[in-house]
C-alpha positions as CSV (number, residue, x, y, z in Angstrom):
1,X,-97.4,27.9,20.6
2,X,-98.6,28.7,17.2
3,X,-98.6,32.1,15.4
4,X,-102.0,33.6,14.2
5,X,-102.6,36.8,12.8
6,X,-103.4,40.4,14.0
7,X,-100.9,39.8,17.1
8,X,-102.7,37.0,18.8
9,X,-101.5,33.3,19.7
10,X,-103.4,30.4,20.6
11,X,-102.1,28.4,23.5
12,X,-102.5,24.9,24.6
13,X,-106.0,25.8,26.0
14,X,-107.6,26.8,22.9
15,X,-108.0,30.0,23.5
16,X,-106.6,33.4,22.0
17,X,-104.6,35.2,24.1
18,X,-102.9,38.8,23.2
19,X,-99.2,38.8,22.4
20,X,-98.6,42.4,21.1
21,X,-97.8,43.7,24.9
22,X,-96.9,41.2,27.3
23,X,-98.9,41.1,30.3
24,X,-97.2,43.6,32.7
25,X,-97.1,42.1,36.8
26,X,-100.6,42.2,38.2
27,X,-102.7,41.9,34.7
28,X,-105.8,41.1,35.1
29,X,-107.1,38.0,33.2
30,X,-110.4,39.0,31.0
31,X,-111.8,35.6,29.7
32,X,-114.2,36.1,26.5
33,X,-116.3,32.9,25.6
34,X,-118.0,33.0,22.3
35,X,-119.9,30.2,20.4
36,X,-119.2,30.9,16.7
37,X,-116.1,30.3,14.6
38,X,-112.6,31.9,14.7
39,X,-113.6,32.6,11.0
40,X,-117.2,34.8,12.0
41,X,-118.1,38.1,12.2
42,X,-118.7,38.3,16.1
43,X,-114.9,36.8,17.1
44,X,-113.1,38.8,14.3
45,X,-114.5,42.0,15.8
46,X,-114.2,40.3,19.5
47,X,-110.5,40.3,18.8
48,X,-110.5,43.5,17.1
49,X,-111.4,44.8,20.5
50,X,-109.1,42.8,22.2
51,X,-106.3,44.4,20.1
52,X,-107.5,48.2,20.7
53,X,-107.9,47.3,24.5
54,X,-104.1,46.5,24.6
55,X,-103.4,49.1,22.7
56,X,-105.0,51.5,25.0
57,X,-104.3,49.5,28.3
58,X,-100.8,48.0,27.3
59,X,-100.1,44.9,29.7
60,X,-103.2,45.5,31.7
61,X,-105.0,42.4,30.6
62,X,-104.3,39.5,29.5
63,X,-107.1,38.5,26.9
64,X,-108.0,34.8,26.6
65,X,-110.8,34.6,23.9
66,X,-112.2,31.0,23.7
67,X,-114.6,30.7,20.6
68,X,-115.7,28.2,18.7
69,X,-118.0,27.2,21.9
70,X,-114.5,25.9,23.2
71,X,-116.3,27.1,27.3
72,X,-120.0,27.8,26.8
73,X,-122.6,27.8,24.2
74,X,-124.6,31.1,24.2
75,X,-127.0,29.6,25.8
76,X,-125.3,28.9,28.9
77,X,-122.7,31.6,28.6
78,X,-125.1,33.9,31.1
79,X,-124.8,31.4,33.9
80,X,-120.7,31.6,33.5
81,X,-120.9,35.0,33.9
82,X,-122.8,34.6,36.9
83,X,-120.9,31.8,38.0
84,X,-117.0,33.8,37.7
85,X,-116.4,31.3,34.5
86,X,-116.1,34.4,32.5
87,X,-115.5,37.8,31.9
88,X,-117.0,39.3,29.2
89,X,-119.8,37.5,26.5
90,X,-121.7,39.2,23.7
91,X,-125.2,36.6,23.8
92,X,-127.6,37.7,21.3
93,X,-130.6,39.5,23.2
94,X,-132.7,36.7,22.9
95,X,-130.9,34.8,25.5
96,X,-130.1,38.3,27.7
97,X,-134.3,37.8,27.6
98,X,-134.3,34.7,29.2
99,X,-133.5,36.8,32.2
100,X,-135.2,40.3,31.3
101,X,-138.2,40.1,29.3
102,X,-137.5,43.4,28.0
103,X,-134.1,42.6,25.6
104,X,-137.4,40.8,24.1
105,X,-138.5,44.1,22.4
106,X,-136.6,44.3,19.0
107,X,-138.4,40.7,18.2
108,X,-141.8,42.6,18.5
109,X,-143.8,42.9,14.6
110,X,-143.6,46.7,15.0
111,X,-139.5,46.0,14.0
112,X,-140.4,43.2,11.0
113,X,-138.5,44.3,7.9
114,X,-137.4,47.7,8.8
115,X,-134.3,49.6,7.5
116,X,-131.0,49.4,9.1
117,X,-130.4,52.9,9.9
118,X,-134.0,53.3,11.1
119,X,-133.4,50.3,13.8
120,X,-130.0,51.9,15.0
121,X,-131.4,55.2,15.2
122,X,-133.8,53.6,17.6
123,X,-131.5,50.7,19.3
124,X,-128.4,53.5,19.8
125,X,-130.9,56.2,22.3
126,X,-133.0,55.7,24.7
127,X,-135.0,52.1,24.2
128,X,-131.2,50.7,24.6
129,X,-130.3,52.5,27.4
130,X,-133.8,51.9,28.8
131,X,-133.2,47.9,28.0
132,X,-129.7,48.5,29.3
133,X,-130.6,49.3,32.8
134,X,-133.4,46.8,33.5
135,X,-130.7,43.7,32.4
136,X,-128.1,45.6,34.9
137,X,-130.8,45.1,37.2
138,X,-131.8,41.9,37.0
139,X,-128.5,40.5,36.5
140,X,-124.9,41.4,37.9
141,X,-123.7,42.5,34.8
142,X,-122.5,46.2,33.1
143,X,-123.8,46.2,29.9
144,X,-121.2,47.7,27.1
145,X,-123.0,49.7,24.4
146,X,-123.6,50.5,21.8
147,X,-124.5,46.5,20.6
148,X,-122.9,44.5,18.1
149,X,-124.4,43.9,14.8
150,X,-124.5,40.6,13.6
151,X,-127.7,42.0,11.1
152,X,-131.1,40.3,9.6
153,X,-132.4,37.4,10.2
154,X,-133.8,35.7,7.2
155,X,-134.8,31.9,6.2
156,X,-133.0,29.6,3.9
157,X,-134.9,26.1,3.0
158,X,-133.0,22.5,1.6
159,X,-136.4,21.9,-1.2
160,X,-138.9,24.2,-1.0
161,X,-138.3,27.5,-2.8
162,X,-138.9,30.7,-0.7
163,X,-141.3,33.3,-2.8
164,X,-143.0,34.9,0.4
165,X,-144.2,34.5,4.0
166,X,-146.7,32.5,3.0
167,X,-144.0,29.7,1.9
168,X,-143.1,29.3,5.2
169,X,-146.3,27.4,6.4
170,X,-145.8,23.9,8.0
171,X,-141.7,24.2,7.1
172,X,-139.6,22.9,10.3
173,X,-137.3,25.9,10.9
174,X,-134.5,26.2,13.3
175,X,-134.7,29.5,14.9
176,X,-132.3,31.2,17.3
177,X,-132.9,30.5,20.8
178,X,-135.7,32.1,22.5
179,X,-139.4,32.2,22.6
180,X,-139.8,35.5,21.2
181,X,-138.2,33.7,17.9
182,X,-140.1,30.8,18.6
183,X,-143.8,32.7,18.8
184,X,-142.9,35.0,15.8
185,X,-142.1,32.1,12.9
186,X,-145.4,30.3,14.2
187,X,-147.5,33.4,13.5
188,X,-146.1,33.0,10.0
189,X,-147.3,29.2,10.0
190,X,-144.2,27.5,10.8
191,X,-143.5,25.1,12.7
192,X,-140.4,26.3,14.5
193,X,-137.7,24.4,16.6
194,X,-134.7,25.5,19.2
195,X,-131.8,23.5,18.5
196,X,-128.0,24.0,19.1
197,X,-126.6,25.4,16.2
198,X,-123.7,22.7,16.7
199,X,-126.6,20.5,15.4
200,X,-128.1,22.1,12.8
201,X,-126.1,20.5,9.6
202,X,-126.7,17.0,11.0
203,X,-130.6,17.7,11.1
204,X,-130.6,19.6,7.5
205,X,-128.9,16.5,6.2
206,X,-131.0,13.6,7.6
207,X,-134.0,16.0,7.2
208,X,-134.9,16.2,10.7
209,X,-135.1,20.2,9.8
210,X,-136.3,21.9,6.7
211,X,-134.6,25.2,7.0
212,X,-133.0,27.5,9.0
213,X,-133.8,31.3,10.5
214,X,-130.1,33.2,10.1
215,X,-128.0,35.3,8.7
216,X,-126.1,35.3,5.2
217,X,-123.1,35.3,7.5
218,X,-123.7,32.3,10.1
219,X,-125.1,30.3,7.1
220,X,-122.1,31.0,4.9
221,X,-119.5,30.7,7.9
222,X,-121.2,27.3,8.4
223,X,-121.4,26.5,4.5
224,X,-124.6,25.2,4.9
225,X,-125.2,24.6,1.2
226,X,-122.7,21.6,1.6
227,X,-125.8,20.2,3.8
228,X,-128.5,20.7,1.2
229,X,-129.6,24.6,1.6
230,X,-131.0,25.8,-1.8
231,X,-133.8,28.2,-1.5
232,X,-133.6,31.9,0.7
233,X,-136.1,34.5,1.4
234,X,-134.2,37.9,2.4
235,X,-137.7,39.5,4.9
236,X,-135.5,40.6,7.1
237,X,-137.9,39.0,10.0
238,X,-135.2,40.5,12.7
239,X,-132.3,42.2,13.3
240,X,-129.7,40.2,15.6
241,X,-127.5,42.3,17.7
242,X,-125.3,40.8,20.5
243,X,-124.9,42.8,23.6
244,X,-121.9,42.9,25.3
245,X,-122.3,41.9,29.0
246,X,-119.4,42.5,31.5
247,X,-119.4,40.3,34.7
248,X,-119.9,43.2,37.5
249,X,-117.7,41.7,39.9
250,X,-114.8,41.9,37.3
251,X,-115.9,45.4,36.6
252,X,-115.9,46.8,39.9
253,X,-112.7,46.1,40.6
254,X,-111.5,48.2,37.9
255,X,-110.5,52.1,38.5
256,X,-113.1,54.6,37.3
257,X,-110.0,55.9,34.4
258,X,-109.5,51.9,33.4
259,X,-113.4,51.8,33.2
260,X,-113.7,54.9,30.7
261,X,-110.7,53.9,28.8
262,X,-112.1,50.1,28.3
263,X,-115.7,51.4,27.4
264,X,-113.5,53.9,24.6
265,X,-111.8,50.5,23.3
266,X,-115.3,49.2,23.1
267,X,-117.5,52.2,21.3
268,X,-114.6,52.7,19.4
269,X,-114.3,49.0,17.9
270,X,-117.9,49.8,17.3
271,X,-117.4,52.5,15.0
272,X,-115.8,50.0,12.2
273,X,-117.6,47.1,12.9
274,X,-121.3,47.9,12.3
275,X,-119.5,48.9,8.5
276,X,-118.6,46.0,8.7
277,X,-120.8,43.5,9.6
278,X,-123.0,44.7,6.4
279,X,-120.3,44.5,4.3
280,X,-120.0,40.8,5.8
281,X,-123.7,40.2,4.8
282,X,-123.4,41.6,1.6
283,X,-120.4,39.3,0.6
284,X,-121.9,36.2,2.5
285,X,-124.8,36.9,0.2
286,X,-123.0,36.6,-3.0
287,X,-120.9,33.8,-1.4
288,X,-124.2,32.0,-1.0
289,X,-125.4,32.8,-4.7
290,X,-122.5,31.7,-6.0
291,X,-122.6,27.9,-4.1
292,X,-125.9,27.9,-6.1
293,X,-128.7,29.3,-3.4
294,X,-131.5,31.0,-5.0
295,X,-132.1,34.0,-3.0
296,X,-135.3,35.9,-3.3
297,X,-135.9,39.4,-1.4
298,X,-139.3,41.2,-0.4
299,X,-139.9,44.4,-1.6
300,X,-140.5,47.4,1.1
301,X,-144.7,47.2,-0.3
302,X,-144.2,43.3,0.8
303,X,-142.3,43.7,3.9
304,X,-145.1,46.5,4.8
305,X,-147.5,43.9,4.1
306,X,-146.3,41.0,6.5
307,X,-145.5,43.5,9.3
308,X,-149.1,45.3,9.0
309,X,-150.8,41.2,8.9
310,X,-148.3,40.6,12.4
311,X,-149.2,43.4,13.9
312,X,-152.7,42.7,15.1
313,X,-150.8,39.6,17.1
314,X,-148.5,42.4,19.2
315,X,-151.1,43.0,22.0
316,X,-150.7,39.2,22.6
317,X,-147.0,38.9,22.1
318,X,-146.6,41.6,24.5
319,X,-148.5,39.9,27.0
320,X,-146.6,35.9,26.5
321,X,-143.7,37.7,26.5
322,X,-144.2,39.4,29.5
323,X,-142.5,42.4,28.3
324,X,-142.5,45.9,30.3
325,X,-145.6,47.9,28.9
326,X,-143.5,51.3,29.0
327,X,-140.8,49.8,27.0
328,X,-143.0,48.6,24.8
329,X,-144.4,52.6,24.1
330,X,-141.0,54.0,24.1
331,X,-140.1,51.3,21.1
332,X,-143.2,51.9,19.3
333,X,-142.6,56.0,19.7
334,X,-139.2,55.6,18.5
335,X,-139.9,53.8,15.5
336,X,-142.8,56.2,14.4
337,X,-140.6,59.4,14.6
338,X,-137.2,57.3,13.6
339,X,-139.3,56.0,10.0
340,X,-141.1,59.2,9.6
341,X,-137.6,60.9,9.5
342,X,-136.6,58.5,7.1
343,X,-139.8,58.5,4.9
344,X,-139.4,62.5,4.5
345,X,-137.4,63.4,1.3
C-alpha cells in the first residue's frame, strides 16, 4: 500500500481508508463516494472529517473514501445510498431535488448574486432545517448540517468574452445537473446543457460546448484553460452547497452518544471549511488569471439589476419546479430581514 498524507492510505480498491487508529474489533465500515478529484475542495474537507471522526471515535470506523467518481457519479450517488452501496455522500442540492423539490429553493432569482454571509445567515436557520426535514422524508436519509460550501457559480466561455448577462444569449453552456439550473441559464438566453462533468473538456475542445456554469475551483481543479476557456463573468448566478446525506439504515444502528459525537466531528469540520472553501475560490481565481482567463465581475448595481429582470419569472419557476409554496415564503422572508440586516450601517 502506498502512503498519502494527513494519515490516510489508499488500498488496492482506490479508495482512502484511515490509518491513524486502526480499526478496533467490530468497526463499522463508513463508505464515502464522491465524484471530484483527490485534489478538490469537497474530498480534502471530506477527509478532513474523516480524520476528526477518528480522532473522536478512535477505531470505531473504518473510513473508505472513494473519489474521483471511483463508485458513483453525483448523479447516481442517491440511488447507492438507497441501494446500501454507500454510507455517507455530500450531492450538491440540485440532485437531493431530483427527489424533493424543495432542496430546489436556493436556485430561485430571489438568491441571484447575493452576499455570502447574507445566504448563510439564511441557509444555516430555519429554510435548512425546514429543507432538511422534507428530504428526511422523502428519502431514508439523516441529513448532516450545516452544508458544505463549495461557493458561486459563475460562467467561463472558450471565444466569446463575458461583459454581462446579456453575453450569455444563444452560448451552449454546461450547467450542473438539474432543472432548476437548466430553467435559470435559459431565462438568461442560453441555451443550456446537462452533461457529465467527466465530459466536459472533450466537448469544450471539439466545441460541442461553448462554456461552462462553475466554480473558480472545479474549473481550476480541472484546468479547463488547457481545453480552450478564456473569458469569465463572476454574477454569482448561485451558490453551490453540498449536503451531507447519511444512509438511515447505517445511522440507526448507531448509539444515540456515537450519533452526537459523529454530528460534533461533522459541524466541527464545518467550522474551518466554509473559511476555507472561499479562500479556495479566491486562489482558484488568481490561478485562473494567471493561465491567461480574463475575468470580469458585476458590480452589486448590476447583480441588482439581473436579479430584479429574473424575478418577474419566480411565480413560474415556482410552479415548474414544483416547489413547496411555504418554503418558498419562508426563503423569501429570510432573505428580506437577512439583506436588510446587512444593508443597515
Amino acid at each position: 500500500m502506498r502512503s498519502i498524507a494527513a494519515g490516510l492510505v489508499l488500498t488496492a480498491a482506490g479508495a482512502f481508508a484511515m490509518a491513524a487508529t486502526p480499526p478496533g474489533e467490530g468497526a463499522r465500515e463508513l463508505r464515502i463516494s464522491l465524484d471530484t478529484g483527490p485534489n478538490h475542495l469537497r474530498t480534502h474537507v471530506v477527509r478532513n472529517f474523516a480524520e476528526r471522526l477518528d480522532a473522536e471515535l478512535p477505531g470505531r470506523f473504518n473510513v473508505r473514501l472513494f473519489d474521483s467518481g471511483q463508485l458513483y457519479s453525483d448523479r447516481d450517488v442517491i440511488k447507492a445510498l438507497m441501494w446500501g452501496d454507500v454510507d455517507l455522500a455530500l450531492p450538491t442540492a440540485l440532485y437531493v431535488a431530483r427527489f424533493e423539490p424543495a432542496a430546489n429553493v436556493t436556485s430561485l432569482p430571489m438568491f441571484y448574486g447575493r452576499a455570502r454571509e447574507v445566504l448563510h445567515h439564511v441557509l444555516d436557520g430555519p429554510l435548512g432545517a425546514a429543507v432538511a426535514d422534507r428530504v428526511e422524508a422523502r428519502l431514508a436519509v439523516k441529513v448532516l448540517a450545516p452544508n458544505l460550501d463549495l461557493g458561486y457559480i459563475n460562467v467561463f466561455s472558450t471565444r466569446r468574452p463575458l461583459a454581462s448577462p446579456a453575453d450569455l444569449a444563444g452560448l451552449k453552456v454546461r450547467v450542473p445537473g438539474g432543472a432548476a439550473a437548466l430553467r435559470m441559464f435559459r431565462l438568461q438566453g442560453a441555451s443550456p446543457v446537462a452533461i457529465p462533468w467527466s465530459d466536459v473538456p472533450l466537448g469544450l475542445s471539439q466545441g460541442n460546448i461553448d462554456a461552462v456554469a462553475t466554480s473558480f475551483e472545479t474549473l481550476q481543479s480541472g484546468s479547463l484553460w488547457e481545453v480552450g476557456i478564456r473569458h469569465g463573468l463572476v454574477e454569482r448566478s448561485m451558490f453551490m452547497q453540498y449536503m451531507p446525506l447519511v444512509r438511515r439504515e447505517f445511522w440507526e444502528r448507531l448509539d444515540p452518544d456515537t450519533q452526537a459525537r459523529f454530528i460534533k466531528a461533522w459541524r466541527e469540520t464545518m467550522l474551518d471549511a466554509r473559511e476555507l472553501a472561499a479562500q479556495r475560490q479566491l486562489r482558484a481565481r488568481e490561478i485562473a488569471v494567471d493561465h491567461g482567463i480574463r475575468v470580469r465581475s458585476l458590480s452589486e448595481a448590476e447583480a441588482r439589476s439581473e436579479r430584479e429582470r429574473l424575478l418577474q419569472f419566480e411565480p413560474r419557476l415556482v410552479q415548474q419546479l414544483r416547489l413547496p409554496a411555504d418554503v418558498v415564503e419562508l426563503a423569501r422572508s429570510l432573505l428580506a430581514a437577512a439583506q436588510e440586516e446587512a444593508d443597515t450601517p
